[in-house]
N, CA, C and O atoms as CSV, one atom per row, in Angstrom:
chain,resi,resn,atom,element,x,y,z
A,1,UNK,N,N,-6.913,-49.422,-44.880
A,1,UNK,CA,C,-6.806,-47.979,-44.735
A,1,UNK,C,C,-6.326,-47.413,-46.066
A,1,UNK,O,O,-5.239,-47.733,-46.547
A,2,UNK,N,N,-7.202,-46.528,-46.669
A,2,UNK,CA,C,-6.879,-45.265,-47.743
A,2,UNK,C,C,-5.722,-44.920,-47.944
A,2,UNK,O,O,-5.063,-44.874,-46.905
A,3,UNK,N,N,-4.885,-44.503,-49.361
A,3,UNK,CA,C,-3.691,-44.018,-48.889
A,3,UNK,C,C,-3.765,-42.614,-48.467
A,3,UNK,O,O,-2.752,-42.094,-47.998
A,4,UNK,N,N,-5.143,-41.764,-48.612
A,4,UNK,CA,C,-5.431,-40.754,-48.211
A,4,UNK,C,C,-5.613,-41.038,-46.524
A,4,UNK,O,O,-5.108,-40.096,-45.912
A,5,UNK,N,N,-5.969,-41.675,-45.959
A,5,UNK,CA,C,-6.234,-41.662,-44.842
A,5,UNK,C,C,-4.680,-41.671,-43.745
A,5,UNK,O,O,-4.391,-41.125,-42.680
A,6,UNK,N,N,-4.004,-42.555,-44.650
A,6,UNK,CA,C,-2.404,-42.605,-43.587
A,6,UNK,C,C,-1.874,-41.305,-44.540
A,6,UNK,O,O,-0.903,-40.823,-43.956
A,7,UNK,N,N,-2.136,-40.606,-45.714
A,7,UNK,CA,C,-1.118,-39.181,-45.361
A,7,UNK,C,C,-1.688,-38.126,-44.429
A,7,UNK,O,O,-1.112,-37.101,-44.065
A,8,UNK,N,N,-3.050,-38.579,-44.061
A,8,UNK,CA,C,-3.455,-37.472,-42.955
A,8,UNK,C,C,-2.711,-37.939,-41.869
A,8,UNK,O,O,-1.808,-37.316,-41.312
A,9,UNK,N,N,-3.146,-39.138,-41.565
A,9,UNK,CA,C,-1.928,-39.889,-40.432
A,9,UNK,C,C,-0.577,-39.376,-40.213
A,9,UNK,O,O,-0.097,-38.855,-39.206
A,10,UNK,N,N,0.029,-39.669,-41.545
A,10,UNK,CA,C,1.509,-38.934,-41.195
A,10,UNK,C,C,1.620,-37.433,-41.127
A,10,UNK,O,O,2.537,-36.876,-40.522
A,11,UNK,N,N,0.851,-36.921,-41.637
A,11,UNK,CA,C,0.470,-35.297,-41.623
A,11,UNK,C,C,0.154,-34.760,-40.128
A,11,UNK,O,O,-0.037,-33.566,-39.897
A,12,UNK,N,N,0.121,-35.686,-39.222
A,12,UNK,CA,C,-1.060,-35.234,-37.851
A,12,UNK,C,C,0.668,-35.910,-37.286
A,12,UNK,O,O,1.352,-35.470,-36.362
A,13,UNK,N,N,0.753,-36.224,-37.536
A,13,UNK,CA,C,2.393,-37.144,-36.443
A,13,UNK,C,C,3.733,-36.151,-36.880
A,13,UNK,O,O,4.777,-36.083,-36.231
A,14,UNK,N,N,3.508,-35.587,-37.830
A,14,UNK,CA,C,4.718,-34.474,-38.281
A,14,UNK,C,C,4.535,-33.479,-37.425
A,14,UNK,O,O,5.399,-32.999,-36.691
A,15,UNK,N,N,3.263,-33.115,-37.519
A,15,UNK,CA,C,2.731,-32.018,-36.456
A,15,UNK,C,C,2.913,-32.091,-34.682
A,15,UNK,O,O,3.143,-31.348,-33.728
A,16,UNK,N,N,2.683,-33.288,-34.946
A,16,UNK,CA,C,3.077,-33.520,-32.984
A,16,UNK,C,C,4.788,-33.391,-33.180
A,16,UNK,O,O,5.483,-32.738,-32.402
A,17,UNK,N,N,4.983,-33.661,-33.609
A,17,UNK,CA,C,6.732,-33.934,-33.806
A,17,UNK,C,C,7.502,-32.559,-33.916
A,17,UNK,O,O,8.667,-32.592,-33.521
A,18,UNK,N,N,7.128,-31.616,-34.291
A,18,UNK,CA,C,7.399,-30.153,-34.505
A,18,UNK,C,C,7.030,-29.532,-33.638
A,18,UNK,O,O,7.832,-28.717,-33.184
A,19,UNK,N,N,5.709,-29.621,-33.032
A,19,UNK,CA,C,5.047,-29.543,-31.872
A,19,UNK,C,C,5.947,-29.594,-30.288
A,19,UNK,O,O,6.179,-28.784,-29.392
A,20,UNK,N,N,6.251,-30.958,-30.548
A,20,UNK,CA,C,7.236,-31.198,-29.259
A,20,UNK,C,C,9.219,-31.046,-29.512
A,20,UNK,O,O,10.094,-31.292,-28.682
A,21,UNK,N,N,9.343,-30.658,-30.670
A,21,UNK,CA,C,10.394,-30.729,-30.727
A,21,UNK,C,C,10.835,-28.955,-29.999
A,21,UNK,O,O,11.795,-28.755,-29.254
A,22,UNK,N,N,9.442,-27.446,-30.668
A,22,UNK,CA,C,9.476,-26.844,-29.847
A,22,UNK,C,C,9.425,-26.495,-28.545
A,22,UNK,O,O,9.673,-25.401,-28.036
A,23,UNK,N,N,8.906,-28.043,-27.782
A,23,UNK,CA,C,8.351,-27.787,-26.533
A,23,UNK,C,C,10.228,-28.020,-26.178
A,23,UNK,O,O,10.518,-27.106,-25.406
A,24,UNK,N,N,11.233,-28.700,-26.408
A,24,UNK,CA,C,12.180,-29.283,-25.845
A,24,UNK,C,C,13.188,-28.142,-26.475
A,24,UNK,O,O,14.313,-28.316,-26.006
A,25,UNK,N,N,13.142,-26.974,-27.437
A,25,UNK,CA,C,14.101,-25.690,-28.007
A,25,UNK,C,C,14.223,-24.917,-26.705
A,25,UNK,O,O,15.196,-24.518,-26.065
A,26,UNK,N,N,12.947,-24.842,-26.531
A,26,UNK,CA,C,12.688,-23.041,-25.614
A,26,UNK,C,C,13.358,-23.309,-24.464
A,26,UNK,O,O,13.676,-22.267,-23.890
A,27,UNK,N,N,13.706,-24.322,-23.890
A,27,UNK,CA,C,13.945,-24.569,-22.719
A,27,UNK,C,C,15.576,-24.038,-22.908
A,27,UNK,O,O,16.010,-23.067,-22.288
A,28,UNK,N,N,16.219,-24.672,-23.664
A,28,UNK,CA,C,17.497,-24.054,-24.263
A,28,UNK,C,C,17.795,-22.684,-24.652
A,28,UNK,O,O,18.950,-22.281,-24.521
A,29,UNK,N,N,16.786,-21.835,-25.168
A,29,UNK,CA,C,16.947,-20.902,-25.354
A,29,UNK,C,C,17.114,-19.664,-23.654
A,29,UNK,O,O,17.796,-18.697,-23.314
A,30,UNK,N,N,15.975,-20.555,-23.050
A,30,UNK,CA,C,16.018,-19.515,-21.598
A,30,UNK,C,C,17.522,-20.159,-21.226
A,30,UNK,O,O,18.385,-19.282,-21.187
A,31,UNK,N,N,17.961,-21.369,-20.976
A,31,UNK,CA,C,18.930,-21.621,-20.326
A,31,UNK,C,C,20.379,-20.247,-21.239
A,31,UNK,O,O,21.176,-19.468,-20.716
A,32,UNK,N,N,20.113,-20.531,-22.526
A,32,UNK,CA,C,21.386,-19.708,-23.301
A,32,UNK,C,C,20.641,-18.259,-22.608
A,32,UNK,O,O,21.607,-17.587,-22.245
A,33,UNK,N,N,19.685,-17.687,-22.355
A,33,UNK,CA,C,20.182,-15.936,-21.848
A,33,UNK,C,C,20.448,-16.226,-20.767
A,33,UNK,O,O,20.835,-15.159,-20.292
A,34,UNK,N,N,20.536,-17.212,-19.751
A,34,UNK,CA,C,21.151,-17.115,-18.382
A,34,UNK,C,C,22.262,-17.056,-18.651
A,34,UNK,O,O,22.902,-16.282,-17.940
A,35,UNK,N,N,23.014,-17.764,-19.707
A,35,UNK,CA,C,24.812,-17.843,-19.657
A,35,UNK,C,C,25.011,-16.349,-20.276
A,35,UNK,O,O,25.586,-15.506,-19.588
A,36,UNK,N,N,24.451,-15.968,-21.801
A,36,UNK,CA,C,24.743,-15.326,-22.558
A,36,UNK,C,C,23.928,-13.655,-22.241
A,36,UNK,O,O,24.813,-12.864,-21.913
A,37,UNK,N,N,23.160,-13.282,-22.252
A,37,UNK,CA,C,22.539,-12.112,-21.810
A,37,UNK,C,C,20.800,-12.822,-22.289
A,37,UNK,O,O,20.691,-14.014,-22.579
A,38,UNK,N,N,19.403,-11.722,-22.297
A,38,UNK,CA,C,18.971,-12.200,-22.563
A,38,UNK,C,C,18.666,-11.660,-23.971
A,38,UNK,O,O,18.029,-12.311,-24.800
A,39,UNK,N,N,19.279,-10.135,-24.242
A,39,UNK,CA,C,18.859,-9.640,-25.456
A,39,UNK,C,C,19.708,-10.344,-26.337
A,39,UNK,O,O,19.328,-10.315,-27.507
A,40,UNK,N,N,21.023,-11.134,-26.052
A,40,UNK,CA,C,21.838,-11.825,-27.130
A,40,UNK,C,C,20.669,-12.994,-27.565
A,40,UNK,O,O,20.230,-13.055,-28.714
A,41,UNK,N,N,20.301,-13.769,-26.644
A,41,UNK,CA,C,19.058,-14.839,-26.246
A,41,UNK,C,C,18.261,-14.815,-27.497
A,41,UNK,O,O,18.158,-15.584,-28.453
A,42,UNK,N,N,17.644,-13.485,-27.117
A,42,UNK,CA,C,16.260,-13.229,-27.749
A,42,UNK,C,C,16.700,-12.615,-29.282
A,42,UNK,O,O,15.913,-11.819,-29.794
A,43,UNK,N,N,17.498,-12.845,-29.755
A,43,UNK,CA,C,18.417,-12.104,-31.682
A,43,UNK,C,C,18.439,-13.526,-31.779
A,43,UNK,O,O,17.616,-14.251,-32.337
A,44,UNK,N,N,19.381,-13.807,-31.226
A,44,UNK,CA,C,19.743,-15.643,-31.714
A,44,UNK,C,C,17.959,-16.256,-32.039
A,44,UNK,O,O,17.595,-16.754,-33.104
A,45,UNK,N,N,16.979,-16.017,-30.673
A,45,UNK,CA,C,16.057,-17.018,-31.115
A,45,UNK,C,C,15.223,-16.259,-32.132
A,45,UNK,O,O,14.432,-17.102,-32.556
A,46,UNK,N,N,14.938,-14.858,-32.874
A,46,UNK,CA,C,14.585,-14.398,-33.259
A,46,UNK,C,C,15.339,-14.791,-34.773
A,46,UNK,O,O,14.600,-15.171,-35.681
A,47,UNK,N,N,16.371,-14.720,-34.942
A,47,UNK,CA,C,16.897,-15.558,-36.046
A,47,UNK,C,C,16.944,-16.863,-36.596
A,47,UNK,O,O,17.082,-17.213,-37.768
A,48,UNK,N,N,16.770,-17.694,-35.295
A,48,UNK,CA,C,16.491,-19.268,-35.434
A,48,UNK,C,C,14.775,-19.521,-36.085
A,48,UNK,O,O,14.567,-20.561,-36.710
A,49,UNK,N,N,13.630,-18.516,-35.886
A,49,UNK,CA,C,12.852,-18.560,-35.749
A,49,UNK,C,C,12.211,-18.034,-37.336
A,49,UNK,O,O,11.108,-18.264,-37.832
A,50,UNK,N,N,13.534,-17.146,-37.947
A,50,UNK,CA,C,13.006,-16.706,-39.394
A,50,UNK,C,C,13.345,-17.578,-40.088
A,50,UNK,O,O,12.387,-17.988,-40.743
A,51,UNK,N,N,14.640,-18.317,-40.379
A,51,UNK,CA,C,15.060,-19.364,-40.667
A,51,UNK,C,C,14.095,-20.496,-40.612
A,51,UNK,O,O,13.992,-21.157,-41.646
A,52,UNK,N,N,13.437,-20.805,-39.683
A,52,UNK,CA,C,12.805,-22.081,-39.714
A,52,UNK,C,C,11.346,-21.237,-40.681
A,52,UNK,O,O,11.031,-21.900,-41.669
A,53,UNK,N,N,10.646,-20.150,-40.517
A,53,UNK,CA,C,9.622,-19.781,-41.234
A,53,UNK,C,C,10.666,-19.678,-42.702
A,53,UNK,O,O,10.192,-20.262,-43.677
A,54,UNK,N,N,11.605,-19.201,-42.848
A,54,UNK,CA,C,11.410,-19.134,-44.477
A,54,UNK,C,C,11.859,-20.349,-44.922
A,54,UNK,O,O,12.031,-20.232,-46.136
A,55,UNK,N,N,12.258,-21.939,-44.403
A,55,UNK,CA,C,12.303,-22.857,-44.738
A,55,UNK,C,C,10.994,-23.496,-44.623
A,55,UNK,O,O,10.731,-24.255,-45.556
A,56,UNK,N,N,10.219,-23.393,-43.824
A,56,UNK,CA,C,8.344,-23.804,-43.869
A,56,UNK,C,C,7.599,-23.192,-45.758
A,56,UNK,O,O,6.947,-23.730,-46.653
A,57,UNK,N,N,8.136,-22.005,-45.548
A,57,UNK,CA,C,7.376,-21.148,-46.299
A,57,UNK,C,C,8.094,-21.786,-47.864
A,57,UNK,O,O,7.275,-21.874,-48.779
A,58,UNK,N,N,9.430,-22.183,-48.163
A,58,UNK,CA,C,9.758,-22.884,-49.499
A,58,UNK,C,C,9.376,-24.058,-49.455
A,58,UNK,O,O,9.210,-24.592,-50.552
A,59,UNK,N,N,9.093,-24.907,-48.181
A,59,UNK,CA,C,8.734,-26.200,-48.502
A,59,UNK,C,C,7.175,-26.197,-48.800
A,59,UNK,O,O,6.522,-27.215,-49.028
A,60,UNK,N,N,6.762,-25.129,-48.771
A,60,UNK,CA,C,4.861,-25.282,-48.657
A,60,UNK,C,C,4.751,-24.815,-50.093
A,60,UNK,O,O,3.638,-24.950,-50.601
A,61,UNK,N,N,5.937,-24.165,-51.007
A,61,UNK,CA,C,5.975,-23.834,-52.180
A,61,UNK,C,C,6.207,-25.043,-53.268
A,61,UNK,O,O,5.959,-25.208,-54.462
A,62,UNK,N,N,6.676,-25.625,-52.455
A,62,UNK,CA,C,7.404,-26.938,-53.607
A,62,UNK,C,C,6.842,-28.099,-53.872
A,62,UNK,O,O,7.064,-28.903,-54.778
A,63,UNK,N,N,5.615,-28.121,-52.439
A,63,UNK,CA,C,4.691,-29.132,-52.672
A,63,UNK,C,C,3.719,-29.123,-54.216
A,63,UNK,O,O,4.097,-28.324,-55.073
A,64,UNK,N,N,2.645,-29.901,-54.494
A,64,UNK,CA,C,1.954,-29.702,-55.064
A,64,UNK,C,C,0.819,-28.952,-54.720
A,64,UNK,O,O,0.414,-29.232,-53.592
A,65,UNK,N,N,0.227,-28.171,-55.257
A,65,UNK,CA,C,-1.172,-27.338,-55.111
A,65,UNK,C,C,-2.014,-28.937,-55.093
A,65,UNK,O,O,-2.404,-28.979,-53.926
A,66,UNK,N,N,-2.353,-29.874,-55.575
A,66,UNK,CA,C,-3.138,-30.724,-55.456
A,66,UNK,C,C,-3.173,-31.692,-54.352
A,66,UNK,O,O,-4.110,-32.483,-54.247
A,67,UNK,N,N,-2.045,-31.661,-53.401
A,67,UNK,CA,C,-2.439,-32.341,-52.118
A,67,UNK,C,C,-2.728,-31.487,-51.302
A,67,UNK,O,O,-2.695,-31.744,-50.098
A,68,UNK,N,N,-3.100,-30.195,-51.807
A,68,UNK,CA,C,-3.640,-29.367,-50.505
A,68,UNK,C,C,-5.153,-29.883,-50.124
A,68,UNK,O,O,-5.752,-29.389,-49.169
């Protein structure tokens, strides 16, 4: 196997992994507006949610333009 072929590999397994790591957040988040309210809920996940985009958005900067 290519070493191009296993970074698509690991590229496709990062993705499930982020994938399901959201599937196992949200569940936490509904449980926190049952304790907390839901508009406190929905700021918190609305903040958790820019945070993770402007950490996506520097790491997609820092890569190289040539493994795109």
């Amino acid at each position: 196997m290519g070493e191009s072929a296993l970074q698509d590999r690991l590229a496709r397994i990062e993705r499930r992994q982020r994938i399901l790591l959201v599937l196992l957040v949200v569940p936490y988040f509904v449980g926190l507006g049952e304790v907390l309210d839901y508009w406190v809920a929905g700021v918190l996940g609305a903040a958790c949610a820019l945070v993770v985009l402007v950490v996506g958005v520097r790491r997609r900067r820092r890569t190289p333009a040539a493994g795109r």
